[in-house]
Biopython code that builds the backbone (N, CA, C, O; Angstrom):
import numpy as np
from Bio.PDB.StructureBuilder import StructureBuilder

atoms = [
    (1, "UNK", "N", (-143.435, -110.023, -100.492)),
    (1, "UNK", "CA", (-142.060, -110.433, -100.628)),
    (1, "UNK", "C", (-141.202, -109.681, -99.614)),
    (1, "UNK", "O", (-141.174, -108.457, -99.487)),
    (2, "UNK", "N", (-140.438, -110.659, -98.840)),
    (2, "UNK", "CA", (-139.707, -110.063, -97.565)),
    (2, "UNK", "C", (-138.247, -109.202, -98.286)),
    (2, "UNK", "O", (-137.713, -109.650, -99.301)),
    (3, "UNK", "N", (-137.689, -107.816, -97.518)),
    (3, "UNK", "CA", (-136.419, -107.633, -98.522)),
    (3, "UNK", "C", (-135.604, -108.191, -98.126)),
    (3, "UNK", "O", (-135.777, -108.945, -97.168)),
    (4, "UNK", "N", (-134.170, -108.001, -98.831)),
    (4, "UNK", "CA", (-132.873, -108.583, -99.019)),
    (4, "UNK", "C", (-132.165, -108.127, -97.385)),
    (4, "UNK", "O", (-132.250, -107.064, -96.770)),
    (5, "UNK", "N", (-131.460, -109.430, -97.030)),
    (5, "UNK", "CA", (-130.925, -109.161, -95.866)),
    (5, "UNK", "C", (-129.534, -108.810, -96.265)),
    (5, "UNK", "O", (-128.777, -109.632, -96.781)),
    (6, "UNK", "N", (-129.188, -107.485, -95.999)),
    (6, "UNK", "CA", (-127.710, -107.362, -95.939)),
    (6, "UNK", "C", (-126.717, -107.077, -94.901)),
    (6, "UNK", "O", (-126.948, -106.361, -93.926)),
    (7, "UNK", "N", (-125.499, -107.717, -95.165)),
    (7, "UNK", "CA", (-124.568, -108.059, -94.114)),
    (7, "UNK", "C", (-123.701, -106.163, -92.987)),
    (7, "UNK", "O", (-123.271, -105.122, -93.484)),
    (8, "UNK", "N", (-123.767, -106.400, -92.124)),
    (8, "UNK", "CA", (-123.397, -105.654, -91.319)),
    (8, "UNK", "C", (-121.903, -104.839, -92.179)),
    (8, "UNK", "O", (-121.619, -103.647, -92.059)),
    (9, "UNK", "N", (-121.505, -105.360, -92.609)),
    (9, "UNK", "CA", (-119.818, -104.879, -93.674)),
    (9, "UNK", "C", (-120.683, -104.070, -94.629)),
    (9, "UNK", "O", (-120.525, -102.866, -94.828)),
    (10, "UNK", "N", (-121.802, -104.986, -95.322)),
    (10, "UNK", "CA", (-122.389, -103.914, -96.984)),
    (10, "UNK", "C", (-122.859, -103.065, -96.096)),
    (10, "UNK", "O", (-122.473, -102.066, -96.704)),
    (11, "UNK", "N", (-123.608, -102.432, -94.730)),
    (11, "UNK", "CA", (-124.115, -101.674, -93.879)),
    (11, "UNK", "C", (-123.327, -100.681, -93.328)),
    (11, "UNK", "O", (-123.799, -99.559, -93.146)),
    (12, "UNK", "N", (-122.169, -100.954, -93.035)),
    (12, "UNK", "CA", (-121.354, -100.201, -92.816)),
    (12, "UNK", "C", (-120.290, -99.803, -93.595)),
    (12, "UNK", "O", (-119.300, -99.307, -93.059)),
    (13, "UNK", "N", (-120.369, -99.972, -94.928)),
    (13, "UNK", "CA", (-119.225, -99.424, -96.289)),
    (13, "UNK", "C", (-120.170, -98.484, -96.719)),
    (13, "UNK", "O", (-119.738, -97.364, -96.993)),
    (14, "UNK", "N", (-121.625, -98.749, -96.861)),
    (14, "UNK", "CA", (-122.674, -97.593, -96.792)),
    (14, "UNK", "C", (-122.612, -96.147, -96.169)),
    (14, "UNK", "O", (-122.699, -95.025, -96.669)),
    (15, "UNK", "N", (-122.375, -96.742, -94.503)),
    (15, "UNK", "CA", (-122.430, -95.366, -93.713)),
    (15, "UNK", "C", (-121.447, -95.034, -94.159)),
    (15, "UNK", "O", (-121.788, -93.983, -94.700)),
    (16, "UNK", "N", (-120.129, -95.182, -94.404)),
    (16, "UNK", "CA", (-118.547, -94.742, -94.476)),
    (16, "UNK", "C", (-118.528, -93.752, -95.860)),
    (16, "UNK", "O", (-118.007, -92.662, -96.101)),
    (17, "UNK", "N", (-119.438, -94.778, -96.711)),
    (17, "UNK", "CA", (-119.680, -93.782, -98.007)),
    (17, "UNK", "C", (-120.318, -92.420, -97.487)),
    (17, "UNK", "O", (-119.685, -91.372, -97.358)),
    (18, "UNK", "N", (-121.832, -92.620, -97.173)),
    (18, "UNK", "CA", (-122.494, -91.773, -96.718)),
    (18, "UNK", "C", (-121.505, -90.762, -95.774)),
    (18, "UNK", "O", (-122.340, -89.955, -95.366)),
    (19, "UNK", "N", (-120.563, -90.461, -95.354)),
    (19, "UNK", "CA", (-119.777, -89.708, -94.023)),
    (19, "UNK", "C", (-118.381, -88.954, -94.934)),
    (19, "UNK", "O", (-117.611, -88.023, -94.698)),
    (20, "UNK", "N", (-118.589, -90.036, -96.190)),
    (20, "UNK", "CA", (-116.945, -89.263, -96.533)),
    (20, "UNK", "C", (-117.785, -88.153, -98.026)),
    (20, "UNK", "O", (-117.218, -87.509, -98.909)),
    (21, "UNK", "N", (-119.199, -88.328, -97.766)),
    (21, "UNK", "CA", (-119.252, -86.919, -98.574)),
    (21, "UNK", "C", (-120.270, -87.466, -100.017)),
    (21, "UNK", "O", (-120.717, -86.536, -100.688)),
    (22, "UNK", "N", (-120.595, -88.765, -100.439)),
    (22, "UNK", "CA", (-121.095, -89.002, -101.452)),
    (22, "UNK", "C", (-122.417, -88.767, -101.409)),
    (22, "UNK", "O", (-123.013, -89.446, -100.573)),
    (23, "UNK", "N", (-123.449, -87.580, -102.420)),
    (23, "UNK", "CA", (-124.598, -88.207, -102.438)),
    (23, "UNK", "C", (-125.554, -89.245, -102.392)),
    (23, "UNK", "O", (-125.813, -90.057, -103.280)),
    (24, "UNK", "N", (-126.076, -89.134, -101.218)),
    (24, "UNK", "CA", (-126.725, -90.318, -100.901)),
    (24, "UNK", "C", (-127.988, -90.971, -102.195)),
    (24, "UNK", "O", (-128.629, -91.996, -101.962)),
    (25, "UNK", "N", (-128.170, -90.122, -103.589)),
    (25, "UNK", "CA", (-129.041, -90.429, -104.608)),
    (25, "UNK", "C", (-128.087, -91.065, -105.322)),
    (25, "UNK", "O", (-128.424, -91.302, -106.482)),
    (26, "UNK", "N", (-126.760, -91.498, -104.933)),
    (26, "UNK", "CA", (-125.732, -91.641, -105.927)),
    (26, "UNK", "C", (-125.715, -93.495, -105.433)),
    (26, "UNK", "O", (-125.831, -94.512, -106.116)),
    (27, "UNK", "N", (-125.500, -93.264, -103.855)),
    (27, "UNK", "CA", (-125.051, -94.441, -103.089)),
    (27, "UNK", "C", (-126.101, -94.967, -103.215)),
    (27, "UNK", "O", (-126.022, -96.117, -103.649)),
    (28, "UNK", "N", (-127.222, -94.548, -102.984)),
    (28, "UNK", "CA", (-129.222, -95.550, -103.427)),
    (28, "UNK", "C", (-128.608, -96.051, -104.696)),
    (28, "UNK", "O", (-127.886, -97.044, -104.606)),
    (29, "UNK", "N", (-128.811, -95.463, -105.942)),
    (29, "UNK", "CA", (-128.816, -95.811, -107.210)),
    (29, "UNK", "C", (-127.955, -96.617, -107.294)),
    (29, "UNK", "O", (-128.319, -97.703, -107.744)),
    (30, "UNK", "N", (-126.408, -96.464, -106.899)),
    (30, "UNK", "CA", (-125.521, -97.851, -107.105)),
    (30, "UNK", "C", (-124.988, -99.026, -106.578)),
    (30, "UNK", "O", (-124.062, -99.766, -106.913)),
    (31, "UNK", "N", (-126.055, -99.010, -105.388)),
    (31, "UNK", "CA", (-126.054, -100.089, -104.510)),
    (31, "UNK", "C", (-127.469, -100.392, -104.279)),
    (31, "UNK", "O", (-127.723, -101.083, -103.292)),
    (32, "UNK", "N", (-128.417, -99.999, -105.011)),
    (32, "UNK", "CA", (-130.304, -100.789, -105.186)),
    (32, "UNK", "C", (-130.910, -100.947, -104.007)),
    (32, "UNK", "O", (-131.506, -101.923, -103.552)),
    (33, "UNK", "N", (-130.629, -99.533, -103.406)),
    (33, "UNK", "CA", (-131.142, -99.324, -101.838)),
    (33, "UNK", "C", (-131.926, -98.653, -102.008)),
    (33, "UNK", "O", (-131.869, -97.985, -103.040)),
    (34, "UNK", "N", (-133.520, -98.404, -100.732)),
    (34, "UNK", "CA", (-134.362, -97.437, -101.078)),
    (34, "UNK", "C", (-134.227, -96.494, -100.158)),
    (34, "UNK", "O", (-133.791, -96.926, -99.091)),
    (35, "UNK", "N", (-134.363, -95.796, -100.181)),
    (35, "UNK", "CA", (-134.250, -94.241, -99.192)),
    (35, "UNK", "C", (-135.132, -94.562, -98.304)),
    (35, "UNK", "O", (-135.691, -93.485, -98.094)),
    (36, "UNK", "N", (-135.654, -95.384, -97.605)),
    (36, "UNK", "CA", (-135.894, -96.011, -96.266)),
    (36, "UNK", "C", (-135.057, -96.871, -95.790)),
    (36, "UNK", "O", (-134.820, -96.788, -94.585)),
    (37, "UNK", "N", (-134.433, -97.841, -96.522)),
    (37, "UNK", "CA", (-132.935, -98.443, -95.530)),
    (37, "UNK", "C", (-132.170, -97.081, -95.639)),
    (37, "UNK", "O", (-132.339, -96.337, -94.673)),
    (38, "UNK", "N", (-131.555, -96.732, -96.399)),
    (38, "UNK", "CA", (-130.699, -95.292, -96.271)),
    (38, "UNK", "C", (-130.758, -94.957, -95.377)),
    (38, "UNK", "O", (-129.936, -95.214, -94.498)),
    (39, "UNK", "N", (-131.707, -94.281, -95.248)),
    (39, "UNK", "CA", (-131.658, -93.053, -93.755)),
    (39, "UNK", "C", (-131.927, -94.245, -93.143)),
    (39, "UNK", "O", (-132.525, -93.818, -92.155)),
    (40, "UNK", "N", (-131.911, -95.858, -92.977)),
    (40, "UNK", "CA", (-132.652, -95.870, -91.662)),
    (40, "UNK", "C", (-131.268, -95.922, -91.026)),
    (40, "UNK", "O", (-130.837, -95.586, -89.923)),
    (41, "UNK", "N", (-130.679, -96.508, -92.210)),
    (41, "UNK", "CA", (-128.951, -97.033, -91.459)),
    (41, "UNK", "C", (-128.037, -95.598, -91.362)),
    (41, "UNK", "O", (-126.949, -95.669, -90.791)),
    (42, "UNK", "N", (-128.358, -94.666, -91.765)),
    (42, "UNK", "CA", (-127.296, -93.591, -91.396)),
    (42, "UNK", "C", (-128.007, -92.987, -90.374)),
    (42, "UNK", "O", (-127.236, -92.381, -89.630)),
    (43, "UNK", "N", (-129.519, -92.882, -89.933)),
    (43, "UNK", "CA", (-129.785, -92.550, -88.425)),
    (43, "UNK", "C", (-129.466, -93.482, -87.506)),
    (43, "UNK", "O", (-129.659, -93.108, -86.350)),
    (44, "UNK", "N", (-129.118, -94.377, -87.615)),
    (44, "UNK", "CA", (-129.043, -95.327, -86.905)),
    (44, "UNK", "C", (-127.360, -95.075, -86.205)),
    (44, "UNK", "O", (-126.994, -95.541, -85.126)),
    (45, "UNK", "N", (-126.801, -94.515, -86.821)),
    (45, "UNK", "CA", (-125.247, -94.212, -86.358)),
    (45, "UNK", "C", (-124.998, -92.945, -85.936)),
    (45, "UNK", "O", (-123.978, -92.471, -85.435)),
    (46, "UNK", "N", (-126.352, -92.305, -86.269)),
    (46, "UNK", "CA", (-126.099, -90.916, -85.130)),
    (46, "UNK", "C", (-125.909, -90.950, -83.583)),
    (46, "UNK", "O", (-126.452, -91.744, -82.813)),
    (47, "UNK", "N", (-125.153, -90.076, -83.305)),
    (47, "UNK", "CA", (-124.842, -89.990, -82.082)),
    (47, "UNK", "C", (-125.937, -88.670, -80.804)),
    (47, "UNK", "O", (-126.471, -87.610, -81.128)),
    (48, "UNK", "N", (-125.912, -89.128, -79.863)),
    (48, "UNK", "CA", (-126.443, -88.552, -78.605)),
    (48, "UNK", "C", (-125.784, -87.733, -77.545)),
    (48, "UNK", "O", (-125.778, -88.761, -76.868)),
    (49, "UNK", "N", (-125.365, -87.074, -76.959)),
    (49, "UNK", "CA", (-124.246, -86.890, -76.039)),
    (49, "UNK", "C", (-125.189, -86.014, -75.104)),
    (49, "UNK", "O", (-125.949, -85.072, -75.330)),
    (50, "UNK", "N", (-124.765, -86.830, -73.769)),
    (50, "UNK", "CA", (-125.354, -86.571, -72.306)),
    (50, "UNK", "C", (-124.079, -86.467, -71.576)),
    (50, "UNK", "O", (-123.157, -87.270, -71.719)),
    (51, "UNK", "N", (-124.064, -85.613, -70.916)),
    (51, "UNK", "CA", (-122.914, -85.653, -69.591)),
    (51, "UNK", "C", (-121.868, -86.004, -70.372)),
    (51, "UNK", "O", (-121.477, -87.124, -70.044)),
    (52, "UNK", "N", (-121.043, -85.395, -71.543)),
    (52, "UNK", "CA", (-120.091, -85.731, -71.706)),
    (52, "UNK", "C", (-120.170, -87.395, -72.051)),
    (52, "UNK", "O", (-119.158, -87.975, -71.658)),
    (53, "UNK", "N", (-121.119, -88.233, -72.676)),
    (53, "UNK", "CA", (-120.779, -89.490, -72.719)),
    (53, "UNK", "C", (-121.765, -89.689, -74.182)),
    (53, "UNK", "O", (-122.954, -89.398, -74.052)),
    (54, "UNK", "N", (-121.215, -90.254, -75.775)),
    (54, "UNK", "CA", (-121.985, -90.199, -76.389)),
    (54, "UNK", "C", (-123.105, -91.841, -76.849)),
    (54, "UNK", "O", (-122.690, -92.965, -76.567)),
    (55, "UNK", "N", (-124.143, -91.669, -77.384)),
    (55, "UNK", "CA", (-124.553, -92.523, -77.576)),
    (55, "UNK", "C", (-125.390, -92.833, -78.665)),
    (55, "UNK", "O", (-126.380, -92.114, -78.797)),
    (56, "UNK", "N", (-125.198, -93.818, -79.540)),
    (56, "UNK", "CA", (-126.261, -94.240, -80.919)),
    (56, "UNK", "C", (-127.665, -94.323, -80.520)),
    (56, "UNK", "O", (-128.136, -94.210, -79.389)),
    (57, "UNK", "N", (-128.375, -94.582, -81.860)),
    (57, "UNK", "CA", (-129.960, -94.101, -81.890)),
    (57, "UNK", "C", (-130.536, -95.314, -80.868)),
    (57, "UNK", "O", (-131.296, -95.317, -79.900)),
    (58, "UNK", "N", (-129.506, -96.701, -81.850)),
    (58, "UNK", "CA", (-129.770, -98.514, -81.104)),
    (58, "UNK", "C", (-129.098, -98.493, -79.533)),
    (58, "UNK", "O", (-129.486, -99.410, -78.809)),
    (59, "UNK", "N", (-128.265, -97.666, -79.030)),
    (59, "UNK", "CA", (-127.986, -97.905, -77.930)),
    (59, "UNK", "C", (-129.516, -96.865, -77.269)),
    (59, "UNK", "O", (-130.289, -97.335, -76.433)),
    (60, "UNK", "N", (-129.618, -95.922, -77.665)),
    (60, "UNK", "CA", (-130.976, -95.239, -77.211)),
    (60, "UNK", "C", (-132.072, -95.941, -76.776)),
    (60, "UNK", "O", (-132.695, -95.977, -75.714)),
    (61, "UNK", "N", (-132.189, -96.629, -78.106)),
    (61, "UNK", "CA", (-133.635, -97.775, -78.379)),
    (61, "UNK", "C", (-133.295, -98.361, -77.074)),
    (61, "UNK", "O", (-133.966, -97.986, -76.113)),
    (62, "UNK", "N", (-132.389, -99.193, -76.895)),
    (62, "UNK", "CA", (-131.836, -100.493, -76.080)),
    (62, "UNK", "C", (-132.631, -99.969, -74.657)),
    (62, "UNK", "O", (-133.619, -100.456, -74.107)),
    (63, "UNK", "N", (-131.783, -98.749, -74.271)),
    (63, "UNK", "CA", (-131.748, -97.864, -73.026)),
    (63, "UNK", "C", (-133.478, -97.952, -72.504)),
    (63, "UNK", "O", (-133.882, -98.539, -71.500)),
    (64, "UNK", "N", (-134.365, -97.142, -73.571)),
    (64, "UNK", "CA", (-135.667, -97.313, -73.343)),
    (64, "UNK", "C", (-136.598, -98.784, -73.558)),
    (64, "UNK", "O", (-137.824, -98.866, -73.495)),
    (65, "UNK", "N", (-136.080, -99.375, -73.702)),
    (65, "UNK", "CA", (-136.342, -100.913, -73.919)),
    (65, "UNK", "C", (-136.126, -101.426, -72.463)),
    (65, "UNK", "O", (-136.932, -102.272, -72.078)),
    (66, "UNK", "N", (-135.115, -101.017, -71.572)),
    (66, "UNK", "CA", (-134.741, -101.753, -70.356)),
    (66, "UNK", "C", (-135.432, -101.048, -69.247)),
    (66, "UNK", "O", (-135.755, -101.692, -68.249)),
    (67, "UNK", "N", (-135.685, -99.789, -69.335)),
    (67, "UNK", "CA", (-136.794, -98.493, -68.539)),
    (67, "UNK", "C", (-137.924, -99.129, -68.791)),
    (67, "UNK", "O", (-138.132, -99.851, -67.816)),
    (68, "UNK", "N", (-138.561, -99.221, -69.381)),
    (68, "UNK", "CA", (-139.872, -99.976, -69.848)),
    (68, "UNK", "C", (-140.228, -101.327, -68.894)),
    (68, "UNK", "O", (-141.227, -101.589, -68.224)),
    (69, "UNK", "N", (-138.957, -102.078, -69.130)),
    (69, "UNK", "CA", (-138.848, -103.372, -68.306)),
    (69, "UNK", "C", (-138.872, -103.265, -67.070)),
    (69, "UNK", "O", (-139.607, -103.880, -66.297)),
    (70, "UNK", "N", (-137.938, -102.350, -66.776)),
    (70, "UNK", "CA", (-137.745, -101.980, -65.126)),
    (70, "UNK", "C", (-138.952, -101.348, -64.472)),
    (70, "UNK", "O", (-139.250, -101.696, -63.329)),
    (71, "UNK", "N", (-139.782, -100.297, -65.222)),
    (71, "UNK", "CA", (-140.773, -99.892, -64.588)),
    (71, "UNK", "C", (-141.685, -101.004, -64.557)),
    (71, "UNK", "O", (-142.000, -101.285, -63.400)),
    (72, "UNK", "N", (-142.168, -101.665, -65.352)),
    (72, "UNK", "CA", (-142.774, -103.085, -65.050)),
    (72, "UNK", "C", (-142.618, -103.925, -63.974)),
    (72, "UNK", "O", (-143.552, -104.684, -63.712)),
    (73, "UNK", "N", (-141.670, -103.942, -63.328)),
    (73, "UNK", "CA", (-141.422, -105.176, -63.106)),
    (73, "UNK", "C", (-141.323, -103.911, -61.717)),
    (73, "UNK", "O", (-141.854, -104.432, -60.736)),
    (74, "UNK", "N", (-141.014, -103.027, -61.505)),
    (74, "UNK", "CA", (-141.230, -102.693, -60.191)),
    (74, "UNK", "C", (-142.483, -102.156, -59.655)),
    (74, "UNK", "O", (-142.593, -101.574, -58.576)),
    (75, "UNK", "N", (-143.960, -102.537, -60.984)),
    (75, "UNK", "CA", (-144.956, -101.798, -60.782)),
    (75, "UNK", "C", (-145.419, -103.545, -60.102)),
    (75, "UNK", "O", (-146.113, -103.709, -59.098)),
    (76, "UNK", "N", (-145.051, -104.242, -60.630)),
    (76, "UNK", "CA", (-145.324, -106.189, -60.154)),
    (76, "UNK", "C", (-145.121, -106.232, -58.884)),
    (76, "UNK", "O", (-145.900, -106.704, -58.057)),
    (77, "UNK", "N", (-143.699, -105.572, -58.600)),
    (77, "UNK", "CA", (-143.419, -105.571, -57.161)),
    (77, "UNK", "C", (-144.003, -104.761, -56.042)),
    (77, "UNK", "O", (-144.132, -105.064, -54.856)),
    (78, "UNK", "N", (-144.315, -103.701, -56.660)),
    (78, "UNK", "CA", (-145.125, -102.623, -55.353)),
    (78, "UNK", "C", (-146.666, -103.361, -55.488)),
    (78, "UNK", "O", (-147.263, -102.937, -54.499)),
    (79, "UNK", "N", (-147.347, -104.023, -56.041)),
    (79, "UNK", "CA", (-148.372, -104.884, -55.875)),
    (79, "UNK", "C", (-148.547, -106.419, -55.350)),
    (79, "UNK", "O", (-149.557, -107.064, -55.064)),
    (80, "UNK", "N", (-147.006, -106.782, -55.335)),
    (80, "UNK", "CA", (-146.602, -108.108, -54.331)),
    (80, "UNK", "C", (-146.108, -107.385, -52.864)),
    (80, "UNK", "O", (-145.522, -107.958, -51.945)),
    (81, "UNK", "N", (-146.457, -106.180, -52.915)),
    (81, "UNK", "CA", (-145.974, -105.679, -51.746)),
    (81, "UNK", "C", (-147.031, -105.386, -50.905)),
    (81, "UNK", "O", (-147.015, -105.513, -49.681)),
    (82, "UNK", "N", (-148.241, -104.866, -51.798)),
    (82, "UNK", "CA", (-149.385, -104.701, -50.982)),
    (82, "UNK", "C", (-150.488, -105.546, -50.810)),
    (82, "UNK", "O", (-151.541, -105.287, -50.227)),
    (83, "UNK", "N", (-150.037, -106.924, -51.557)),
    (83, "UNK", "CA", (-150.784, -107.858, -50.770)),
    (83, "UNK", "C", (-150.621, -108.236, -50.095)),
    (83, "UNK", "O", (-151.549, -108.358, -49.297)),
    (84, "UNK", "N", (-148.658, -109.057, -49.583)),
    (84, "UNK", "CA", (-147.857, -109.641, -48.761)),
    (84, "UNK", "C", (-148.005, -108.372, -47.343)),
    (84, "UNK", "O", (-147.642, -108.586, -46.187)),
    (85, "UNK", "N", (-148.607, -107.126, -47.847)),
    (85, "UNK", "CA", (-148.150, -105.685, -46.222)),
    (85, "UNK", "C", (-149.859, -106.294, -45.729)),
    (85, "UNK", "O", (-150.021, -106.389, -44.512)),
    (86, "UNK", "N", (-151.293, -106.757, -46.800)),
    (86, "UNK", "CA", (-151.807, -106.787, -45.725)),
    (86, "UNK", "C", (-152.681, -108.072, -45.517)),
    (86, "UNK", "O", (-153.879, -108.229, -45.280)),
    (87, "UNK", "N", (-151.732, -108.849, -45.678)),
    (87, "UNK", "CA", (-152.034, -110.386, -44.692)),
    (87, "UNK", "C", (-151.382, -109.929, -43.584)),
    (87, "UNK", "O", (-151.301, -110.637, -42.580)),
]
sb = StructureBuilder()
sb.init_structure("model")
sb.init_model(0)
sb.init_chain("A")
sb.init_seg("    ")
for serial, (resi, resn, name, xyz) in enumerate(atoms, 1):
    if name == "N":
        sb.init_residue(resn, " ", resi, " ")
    sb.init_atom(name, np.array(xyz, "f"), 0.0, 1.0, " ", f" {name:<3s}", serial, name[0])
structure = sb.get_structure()
């Protein structure tokens, strides 16, 4: 059985709870959450800070998601390079 999809608003009245101080055994119990969405959604709004610039866990994810791509796709290209260098 797949779980309950909940809306980005019930997700974020969560974190707001979670930030202004409520036990999070309080916010599980009265909103029928398991302490794996919990933490997944209040790590999920932690912040990063590089150079003065901060950033979430999903903008993180995103970041290494597009590095991944890019090294790919320029490992495609340095091998269209060394077939096209020796014709």
């Amino acid at each position: 059985m797949k779980g309950k999809k909940h809306s980005e608003e019930f997700k974020q009245m969560i974190i707001e709870l979670a930030a202004s101080g409520k036990p999070p055994s309080q916010i599980m119990r009265e909103y029928g959450l398991s302490s794996s969405v919990y933490y997944k959604w209040i790590n999920s709004t932690k912040s990063v800070t590089v150079d003065e610039q901060k950033f979430t866990a999903k903008e993180v994810k995103a970041m290494k998601r597009e590095i991944a791509r890019l090294k790919e796709e320029n490992e495609i290209l340095k091998k269209a390079m060394t077939i096209f260098a020796g014709r």
